[in-house]
N, C-alpha and C positions, 0 to 999 in steps of 0.2 A: 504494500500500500504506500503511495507518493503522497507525502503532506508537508503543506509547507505551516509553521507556526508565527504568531504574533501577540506579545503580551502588551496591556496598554490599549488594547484594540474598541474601546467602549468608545472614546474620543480621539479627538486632533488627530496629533502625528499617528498615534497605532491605526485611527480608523482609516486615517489615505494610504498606510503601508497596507493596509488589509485592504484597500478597493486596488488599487496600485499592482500588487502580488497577483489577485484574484483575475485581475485584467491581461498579464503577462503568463502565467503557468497554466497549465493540465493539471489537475488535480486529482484525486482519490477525493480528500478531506482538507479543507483550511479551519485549523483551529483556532478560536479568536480566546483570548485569556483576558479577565478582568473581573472587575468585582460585580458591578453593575449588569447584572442577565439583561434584563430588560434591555438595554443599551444595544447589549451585543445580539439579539434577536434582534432587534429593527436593523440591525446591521447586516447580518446572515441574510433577511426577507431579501435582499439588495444586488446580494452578490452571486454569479454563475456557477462558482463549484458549490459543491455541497462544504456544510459546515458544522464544525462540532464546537460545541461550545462549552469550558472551561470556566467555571464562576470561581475563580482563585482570588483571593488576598495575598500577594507574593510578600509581605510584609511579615507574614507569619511561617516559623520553618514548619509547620505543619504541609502547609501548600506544595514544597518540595516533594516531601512524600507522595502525596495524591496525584503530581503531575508524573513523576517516577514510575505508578501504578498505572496510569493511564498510555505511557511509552511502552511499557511491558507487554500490556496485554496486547498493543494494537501492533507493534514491532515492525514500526512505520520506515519507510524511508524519508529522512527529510530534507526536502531541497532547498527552506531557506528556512533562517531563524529571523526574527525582527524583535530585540527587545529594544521594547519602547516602553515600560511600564515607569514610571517614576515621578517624582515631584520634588521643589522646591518652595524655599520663605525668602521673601526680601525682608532682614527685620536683622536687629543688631543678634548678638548672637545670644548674649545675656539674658534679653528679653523674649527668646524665644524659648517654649518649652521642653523640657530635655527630651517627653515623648517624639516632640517632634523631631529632633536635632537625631535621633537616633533612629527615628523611623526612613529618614532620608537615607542614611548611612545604609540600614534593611533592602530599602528596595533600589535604589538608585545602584547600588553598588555588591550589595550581599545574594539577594535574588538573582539580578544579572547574572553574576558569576554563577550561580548553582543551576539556574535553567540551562548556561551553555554547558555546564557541565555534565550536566544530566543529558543532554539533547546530543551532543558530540559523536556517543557512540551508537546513533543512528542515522548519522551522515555519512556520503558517500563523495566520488571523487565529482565536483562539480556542485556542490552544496558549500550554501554562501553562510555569513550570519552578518547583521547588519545591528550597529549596536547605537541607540540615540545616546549622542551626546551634547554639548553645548560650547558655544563660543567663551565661555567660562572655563571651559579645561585647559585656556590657553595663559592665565592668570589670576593670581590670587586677586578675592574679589571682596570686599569688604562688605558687610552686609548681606552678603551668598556664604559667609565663610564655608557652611558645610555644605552647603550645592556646590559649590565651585571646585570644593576639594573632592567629591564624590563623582564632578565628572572628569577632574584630571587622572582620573583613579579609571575611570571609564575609558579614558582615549589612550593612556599607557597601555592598559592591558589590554586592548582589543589588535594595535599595532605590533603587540609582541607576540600576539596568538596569533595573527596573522601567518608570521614566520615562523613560530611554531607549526603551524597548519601546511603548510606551504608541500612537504611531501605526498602529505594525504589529497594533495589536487583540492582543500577546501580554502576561502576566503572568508577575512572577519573586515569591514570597513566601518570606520568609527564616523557616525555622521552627526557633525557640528555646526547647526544653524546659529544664526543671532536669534533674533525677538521673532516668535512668532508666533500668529493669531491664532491663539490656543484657549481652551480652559485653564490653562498652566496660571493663564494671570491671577483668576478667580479665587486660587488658592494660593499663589505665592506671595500677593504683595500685600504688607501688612498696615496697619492704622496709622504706623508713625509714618507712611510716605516715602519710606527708604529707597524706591528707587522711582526716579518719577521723569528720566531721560533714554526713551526708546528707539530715536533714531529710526530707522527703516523698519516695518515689521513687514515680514515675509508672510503670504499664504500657506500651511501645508502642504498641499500639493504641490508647490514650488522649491520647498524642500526635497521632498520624495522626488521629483522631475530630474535633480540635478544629482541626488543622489544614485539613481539606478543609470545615468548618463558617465557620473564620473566612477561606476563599477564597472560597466563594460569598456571604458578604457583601460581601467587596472588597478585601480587608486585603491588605495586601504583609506584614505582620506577624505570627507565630502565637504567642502566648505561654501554654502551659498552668495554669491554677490559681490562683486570686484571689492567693495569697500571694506568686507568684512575680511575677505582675502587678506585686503590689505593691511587691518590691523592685528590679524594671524601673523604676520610678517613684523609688522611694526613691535609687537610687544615678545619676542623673539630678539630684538634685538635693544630695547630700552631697558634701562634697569628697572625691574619690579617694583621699587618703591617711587618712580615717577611716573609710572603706568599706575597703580593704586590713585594718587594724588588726581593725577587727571581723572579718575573713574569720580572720584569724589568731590570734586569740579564741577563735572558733570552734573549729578547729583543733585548738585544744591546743599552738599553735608559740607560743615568747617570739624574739625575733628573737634570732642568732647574734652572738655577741661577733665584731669585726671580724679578721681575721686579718694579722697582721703580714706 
């Protein structure tokens, strides 16, 4: 059985990887993974291959097991991975709740890892895995402290399993949008205002367009929009602490007198 999987798949980015996929493969079965069923049925009613649907919390290790269970019994071949499940806070770091500061950590970065890991040994040679990540992976980011560090953690290791992978004829491509017209906002940005300069925000599908564009050229890398290129380039080569300064420029933040 050929199935390709997508976590994240209720909204945004998972739901254009899952119409995107769906539009591009043959399939057996596209599994769409997330919390919200309801979601992911008006989603499946949509799409041409048949669909199995996954109502997982990847936040919790219990969810690993069940997906583990589900890999066994169906002893799929899978021709593409798409983890997209994850989220973010704009909010100082203090002030956000340690639930949350660790639940980022869970799924942004701890789930990722254990889905590919779990899914790996049903791949074959020509089976890709597409991992979301963000224009945050490319610097420390104040205010993101723990989004930013969970997707630099995302785009390391997806370039290094790349190469890792590389015998097995499988690809991993870390894809790093800027701002985009997400529900992402709805939950990340918090009451203090902490981040309130968005620059260009990109469609999804715009995203996903460039990213299956720059995988059939060969890239482990997707990065949308000459500007954002450009400042993938730019803070690559400025020192860190005048790339924070400017972020925070941006911003509208003067840094916080020190607290006794």
């Amino acid at each position: 059985m050929k199935i390709a999987i997508i976590t994240g798949a209720s909204s945004g980015m998972g739901l254009e990887f899952a119409r995107a996929i769906d539009r591009e493969e043959q399939l057996d079965e596209l599994w769409l993974i997330a919390r919200r069923e309801d979601r992911l049925r008006e989603l499946a009613a949509t799409l041409k291959n048949k669909c199995r649907i996954l109502t997982l919390d990847l936040s919790r290790s219990g969810s690993f097991q069940e997906y583990a269970r589900a890999l066994e019994e169906a002893k799929p071949t899978v021709t593409t991975l798409c983890n997209v499940a994850g989220f973010g806070r704009f909010a100082l770091f203090e002030e956000t709740p340690l639930d949350v500061n660790l639940g980022m950590i869970d799924v942004n970065a701890r789930a990722l890892t254990a889905v590919t890991q779990l899914t790996l040994p049903h791949m074959r040679r020509g089976s890709r895995i597409f991992n979301l990540d963000s224009l945050s992976a490319f610097q420390p980011v104040p205010y993101q402290c723990v989004y930013g560090a969970t997707k630099a953690f995302v785009l390391s290791f997806s370039r290094a399993l790349n190469v890792e992978l590389e015998p097995r004829g499988i690809r991993v491509m870390a894809v790093s949008p800027g701002w985009v017209k997400t529900e992402f906002f709805d939950h990340a940005v918090s009451d203090n205002g902490a981040v309130t300069y968005y620059n260009v925000l990109w469609e999804p599908a715009q995203v996903i367009e460039q990213a299956l564009k720059d995988y059939r050229k060969g890239k482990d890398l997707s990065v949308l929009g000459a500007s954002v290129r450009r400042q993938v380039l730019l803070v690559k080569l400025l020192p860190h602490k005048l790339v924070m300064k400017v972020w925070m420029k941006q911003q509208g933040h003067a840094h916080r007198p020190p607290v006794d």
